[in-house]
KOLDRENMI-448589 format. One line per field, with one value per atom (N, C-alpha, C): residue number from 1; atom name; x, y, z. Coordinates in pm, 1 decimal. Layout:
BEGIN
seq = c(NUM_...)
atom = c(CA_...)
X = c(X_...)
Y = c(Y_...)
Z = c(Z_...)
//
This chain:
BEGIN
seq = c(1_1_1_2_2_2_3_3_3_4_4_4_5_5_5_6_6_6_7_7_7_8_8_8_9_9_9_10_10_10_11_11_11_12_12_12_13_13_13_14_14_14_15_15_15_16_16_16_17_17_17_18_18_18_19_19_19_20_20_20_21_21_21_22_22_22_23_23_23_24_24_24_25_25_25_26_26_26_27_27_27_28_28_28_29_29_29_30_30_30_31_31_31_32_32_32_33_33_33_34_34_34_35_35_35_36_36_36_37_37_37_38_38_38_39_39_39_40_40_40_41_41_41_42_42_42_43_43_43_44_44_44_45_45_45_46_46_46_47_47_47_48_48_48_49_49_49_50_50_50_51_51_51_52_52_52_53_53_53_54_54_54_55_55_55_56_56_56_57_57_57_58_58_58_59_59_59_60_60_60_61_61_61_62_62_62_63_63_63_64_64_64_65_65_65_66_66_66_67_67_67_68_68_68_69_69_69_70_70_70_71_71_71_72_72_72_73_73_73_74_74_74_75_75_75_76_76_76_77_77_77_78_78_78_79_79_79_80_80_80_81_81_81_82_82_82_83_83_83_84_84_84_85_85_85_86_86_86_87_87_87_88_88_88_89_89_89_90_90_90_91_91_91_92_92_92_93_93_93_94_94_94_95_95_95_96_96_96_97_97_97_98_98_98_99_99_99_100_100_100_101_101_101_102_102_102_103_103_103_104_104_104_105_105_105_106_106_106_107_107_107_108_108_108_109_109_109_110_110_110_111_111_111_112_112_112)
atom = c(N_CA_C_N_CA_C_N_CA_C_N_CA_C_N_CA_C_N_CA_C_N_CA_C_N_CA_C_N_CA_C_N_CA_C_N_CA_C_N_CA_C_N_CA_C_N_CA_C_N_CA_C_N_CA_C_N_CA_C_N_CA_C_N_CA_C_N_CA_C_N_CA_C_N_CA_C_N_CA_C_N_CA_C_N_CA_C_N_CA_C_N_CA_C_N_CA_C_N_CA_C_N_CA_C_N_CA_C_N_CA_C_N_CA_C_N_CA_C_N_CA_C_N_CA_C_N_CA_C_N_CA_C_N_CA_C_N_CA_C_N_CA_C_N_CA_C_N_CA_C_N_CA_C_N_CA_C_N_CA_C_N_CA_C_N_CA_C_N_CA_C_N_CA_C_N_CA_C_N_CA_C_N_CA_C_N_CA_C_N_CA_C_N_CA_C_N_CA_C_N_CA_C_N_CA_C_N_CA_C_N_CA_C_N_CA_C_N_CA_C_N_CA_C_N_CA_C_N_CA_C_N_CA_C_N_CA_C_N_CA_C_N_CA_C_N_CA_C_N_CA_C_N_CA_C_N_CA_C_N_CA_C_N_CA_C_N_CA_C_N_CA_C_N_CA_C_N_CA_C_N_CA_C_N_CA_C_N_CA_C_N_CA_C_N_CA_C_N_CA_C_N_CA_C_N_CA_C_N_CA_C_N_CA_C_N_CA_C_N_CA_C_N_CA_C_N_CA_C_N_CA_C_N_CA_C_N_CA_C_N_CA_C_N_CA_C_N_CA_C_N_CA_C_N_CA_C_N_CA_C_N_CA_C_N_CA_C_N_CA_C_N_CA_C_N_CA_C_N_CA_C_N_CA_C_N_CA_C_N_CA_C)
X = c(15766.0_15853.3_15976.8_15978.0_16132.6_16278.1_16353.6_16469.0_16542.1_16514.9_16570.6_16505.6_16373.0_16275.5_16343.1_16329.9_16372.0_16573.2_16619.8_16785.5_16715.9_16661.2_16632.4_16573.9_16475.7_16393.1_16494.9_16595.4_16703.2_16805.3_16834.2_16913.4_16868.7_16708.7_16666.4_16604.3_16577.3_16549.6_16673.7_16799.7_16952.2_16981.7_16928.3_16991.2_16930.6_16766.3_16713.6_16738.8_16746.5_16811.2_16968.5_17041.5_17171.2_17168.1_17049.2_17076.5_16971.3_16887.0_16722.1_16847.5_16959.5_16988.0_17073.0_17113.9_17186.0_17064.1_16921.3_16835.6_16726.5_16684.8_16650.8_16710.2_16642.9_16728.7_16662.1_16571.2_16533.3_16634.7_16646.0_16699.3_16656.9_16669.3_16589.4_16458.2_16477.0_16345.2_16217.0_16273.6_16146.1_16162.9_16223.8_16243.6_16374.4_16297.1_16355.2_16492.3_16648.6_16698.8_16721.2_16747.9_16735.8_16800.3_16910.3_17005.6_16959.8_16800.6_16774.0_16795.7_16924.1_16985.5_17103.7_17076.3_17141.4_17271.0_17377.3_17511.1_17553.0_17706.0_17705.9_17758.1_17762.8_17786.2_17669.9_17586.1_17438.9_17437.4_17471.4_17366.1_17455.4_17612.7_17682.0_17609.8_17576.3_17502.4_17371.7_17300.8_17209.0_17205.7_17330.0_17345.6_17408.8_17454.1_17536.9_17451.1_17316.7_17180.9_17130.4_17114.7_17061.6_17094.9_17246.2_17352.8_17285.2_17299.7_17242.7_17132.9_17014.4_16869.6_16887.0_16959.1_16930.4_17027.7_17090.7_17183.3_17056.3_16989.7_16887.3_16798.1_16748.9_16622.9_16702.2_16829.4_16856.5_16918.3_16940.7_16902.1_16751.0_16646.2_16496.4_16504.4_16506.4_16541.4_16565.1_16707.0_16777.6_16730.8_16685.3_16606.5_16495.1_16399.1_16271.1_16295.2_16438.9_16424.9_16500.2_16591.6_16662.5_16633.8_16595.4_16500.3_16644.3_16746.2_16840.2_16959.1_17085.7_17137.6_17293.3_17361.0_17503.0_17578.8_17705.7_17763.7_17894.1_17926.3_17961.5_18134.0_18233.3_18325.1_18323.9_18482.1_18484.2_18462.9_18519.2_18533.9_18388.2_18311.6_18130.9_18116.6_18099.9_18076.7_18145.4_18276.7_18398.0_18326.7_18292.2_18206.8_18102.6_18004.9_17869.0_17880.6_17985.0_17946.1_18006.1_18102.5_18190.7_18047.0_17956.8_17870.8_17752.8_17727.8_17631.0_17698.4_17833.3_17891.5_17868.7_17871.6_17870.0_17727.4_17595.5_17492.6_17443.2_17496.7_17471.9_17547.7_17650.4_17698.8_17619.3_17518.3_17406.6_17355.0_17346.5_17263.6_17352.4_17519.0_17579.6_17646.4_17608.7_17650.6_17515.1_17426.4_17313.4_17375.4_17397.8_17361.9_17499.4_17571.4_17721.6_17767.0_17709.7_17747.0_17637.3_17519.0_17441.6_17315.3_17313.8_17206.4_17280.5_17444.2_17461.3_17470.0_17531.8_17512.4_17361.4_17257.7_17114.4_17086.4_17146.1_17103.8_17180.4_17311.4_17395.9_17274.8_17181.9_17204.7_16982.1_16954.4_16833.2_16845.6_16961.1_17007.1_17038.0_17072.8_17143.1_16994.2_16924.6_16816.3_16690.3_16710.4_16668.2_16711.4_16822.5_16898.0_16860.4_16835.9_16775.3_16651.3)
Y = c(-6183.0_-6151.5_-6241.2_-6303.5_-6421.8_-6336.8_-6340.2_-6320.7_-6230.1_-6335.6_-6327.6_-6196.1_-6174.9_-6040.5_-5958.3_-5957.1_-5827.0_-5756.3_-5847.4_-5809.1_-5716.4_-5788.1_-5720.7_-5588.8_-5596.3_-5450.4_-5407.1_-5384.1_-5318.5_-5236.0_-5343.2_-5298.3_-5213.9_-5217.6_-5117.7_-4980.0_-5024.7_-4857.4_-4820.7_-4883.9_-4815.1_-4742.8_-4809.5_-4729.4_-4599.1_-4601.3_-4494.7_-4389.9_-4415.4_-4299.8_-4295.2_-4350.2_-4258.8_-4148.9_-4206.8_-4095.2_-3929.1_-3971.5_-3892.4_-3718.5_-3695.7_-3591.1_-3495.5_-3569.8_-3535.7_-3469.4_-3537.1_-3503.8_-3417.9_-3350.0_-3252.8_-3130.6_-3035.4_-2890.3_-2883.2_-2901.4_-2853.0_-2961.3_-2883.0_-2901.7_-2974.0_-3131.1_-3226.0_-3277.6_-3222.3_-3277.5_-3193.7_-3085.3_-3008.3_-2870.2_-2798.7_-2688.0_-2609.3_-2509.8_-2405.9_-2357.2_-2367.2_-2277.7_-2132.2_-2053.4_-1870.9_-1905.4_-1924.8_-1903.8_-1974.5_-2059.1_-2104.8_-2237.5_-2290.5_-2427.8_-2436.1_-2582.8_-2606.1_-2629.6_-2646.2_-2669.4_-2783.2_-2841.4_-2962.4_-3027.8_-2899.0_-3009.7_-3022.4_-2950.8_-3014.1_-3171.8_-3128.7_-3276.8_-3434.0_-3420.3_-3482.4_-3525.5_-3410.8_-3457.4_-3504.1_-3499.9_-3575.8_-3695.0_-3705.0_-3836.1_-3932.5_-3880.7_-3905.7_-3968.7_-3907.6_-3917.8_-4051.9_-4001.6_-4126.6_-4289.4_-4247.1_-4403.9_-4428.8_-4392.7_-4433.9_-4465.9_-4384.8_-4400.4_-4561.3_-4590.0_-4715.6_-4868.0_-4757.6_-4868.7_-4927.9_-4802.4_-4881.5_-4935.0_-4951.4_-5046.9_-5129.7_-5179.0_-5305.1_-5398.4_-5297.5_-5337.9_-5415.1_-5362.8_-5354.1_-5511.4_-5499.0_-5611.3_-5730.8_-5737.1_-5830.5_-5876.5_-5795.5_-5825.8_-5925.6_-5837.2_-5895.1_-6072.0_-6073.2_-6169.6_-6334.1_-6257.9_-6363.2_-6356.1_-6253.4_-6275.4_-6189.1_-6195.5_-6127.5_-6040.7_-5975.3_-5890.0_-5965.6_-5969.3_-5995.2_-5830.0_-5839.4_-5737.0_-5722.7_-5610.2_-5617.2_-5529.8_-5544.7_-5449.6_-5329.8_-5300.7_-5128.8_-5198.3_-5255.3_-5335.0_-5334.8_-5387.2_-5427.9_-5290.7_-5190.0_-5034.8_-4986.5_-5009.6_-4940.6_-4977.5_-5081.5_-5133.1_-5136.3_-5103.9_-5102.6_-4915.9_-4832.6_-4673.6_-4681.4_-4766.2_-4744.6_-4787.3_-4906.2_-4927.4_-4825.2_-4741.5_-4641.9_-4507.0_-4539.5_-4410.1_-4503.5_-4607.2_-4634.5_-4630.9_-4667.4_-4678.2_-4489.5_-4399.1_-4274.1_-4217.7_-4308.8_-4221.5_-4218.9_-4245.0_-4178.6_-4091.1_-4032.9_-3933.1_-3815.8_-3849.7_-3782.9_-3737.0_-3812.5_-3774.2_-3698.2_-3750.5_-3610.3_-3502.2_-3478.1_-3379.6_-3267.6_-3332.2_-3233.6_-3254.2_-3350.3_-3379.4_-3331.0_-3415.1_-3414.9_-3297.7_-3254.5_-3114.4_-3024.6_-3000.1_-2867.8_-2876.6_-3006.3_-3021.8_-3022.7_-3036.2_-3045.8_-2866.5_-2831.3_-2659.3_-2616.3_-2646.5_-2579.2_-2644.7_-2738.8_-2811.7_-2697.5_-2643.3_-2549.7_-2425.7_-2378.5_-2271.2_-2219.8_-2350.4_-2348.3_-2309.4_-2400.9_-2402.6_-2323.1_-2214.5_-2077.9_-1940.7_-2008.8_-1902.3_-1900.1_-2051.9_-2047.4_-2018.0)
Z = c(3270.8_3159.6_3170.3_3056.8_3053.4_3072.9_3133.4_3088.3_3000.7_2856.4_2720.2_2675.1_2703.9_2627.5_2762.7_2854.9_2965.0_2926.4_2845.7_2817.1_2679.0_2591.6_2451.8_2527.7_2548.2_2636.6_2668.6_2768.9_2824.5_2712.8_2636.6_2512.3_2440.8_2386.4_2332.4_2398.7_2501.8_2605.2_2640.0_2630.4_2660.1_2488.9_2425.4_2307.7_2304.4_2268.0_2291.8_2411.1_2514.0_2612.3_2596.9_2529.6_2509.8_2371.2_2324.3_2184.8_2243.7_2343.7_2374.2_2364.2_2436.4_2522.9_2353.0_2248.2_2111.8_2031.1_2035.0_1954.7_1988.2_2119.9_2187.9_2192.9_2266.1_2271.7_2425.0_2465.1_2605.4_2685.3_2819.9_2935.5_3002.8_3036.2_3105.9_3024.0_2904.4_2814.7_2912.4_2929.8_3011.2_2995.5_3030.9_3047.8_2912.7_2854.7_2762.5_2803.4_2743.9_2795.0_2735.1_2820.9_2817.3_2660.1_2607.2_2459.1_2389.8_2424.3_2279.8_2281.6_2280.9_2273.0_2397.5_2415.8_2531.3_2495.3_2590.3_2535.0_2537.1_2491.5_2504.6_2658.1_2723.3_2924.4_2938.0_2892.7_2965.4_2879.7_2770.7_2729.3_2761.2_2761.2_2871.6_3004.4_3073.0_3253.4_3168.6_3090.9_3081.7_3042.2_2965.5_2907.8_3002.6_3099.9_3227.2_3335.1_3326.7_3438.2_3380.2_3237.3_3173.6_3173.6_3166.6_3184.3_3381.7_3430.0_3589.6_3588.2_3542.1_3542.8_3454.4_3359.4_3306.8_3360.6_3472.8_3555.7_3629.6_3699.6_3817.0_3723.2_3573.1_3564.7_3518.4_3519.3_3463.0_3654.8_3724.3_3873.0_3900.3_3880.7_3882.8_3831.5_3692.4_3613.2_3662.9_3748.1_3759.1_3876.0_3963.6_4074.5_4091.9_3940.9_3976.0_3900.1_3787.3_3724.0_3778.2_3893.9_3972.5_4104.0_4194.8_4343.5_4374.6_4348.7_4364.6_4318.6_4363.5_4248.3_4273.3_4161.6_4188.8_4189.2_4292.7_4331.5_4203.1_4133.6_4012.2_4069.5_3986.7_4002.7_3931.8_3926.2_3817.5_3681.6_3614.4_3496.5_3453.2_3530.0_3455.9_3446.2_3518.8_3535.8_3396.1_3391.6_3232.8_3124.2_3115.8_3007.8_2997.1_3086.5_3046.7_2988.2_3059.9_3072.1_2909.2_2866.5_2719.1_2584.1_2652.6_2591.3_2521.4_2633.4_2633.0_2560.1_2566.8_2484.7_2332.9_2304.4_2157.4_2105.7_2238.5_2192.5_2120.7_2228.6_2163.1_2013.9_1966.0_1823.2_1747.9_1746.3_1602.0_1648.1_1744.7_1810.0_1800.5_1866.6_1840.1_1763.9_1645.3_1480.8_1441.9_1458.3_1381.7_1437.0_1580.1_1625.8_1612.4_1565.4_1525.4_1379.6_1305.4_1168.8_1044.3_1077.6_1000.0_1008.2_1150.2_1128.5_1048.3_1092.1_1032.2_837.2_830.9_652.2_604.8_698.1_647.4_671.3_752.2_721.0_627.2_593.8_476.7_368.8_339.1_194.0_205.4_333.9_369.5_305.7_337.9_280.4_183.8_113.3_-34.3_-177.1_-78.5_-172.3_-158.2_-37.1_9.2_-117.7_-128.1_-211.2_-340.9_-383.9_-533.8_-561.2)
//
């Protein structure tokens, strides 16, 4: 795998796992919780697990694509974690904006 396709791959499996934890209700994408729906610290620590889990495959990545890894500071860390907060705002706009106006607009037309 070149390079150039292993960054695109990265970019798009980082987008998709920052939005996965906004558009679910189970707990770890596994397990039911007791109230139904999970809250929003869980989906934080998941989205939290997620930003790491996609630290180490872009580790994996860089590994398999240069034989070796460069040692990064706080700064690469501030910005890659600020990145993954921008890759999740659509996730986190359905999931506080647009479900509840799609149940008000459910309801509305329940009534008629």
């Amino acid at each position: 795998m070149s390079s150039q396709l292993s960054v695109w791959l990265l970019l798009g499996l980082s987008v998709v796992a920052a939005n996965l934890p906004w558009l679910g209700d189970r707990l770890f994408f596994v397990l039911t919780p007791a109230s139904g729906n999970k809250g929003n610290g869980f989906r934080l620590l998941e989205w939290l697990l997620l930003y790491f889990l996609m630290g180490g495959i872009a580790f994996g990545f860089e590994q398999k694509s240069t034989g070796n890894t460069f040692t990064q500071d706080w700064e690469f860390y501030a910005v890659t974690l600020c990145l993954f907060a921008i890759f999740a705002l659509p996730g986190f706009l359905y999931h506080v904006e647009l479900k509840a106006q799609l149940a008000r607009v459910r309801r509305r037309r329940q009534r008629v």
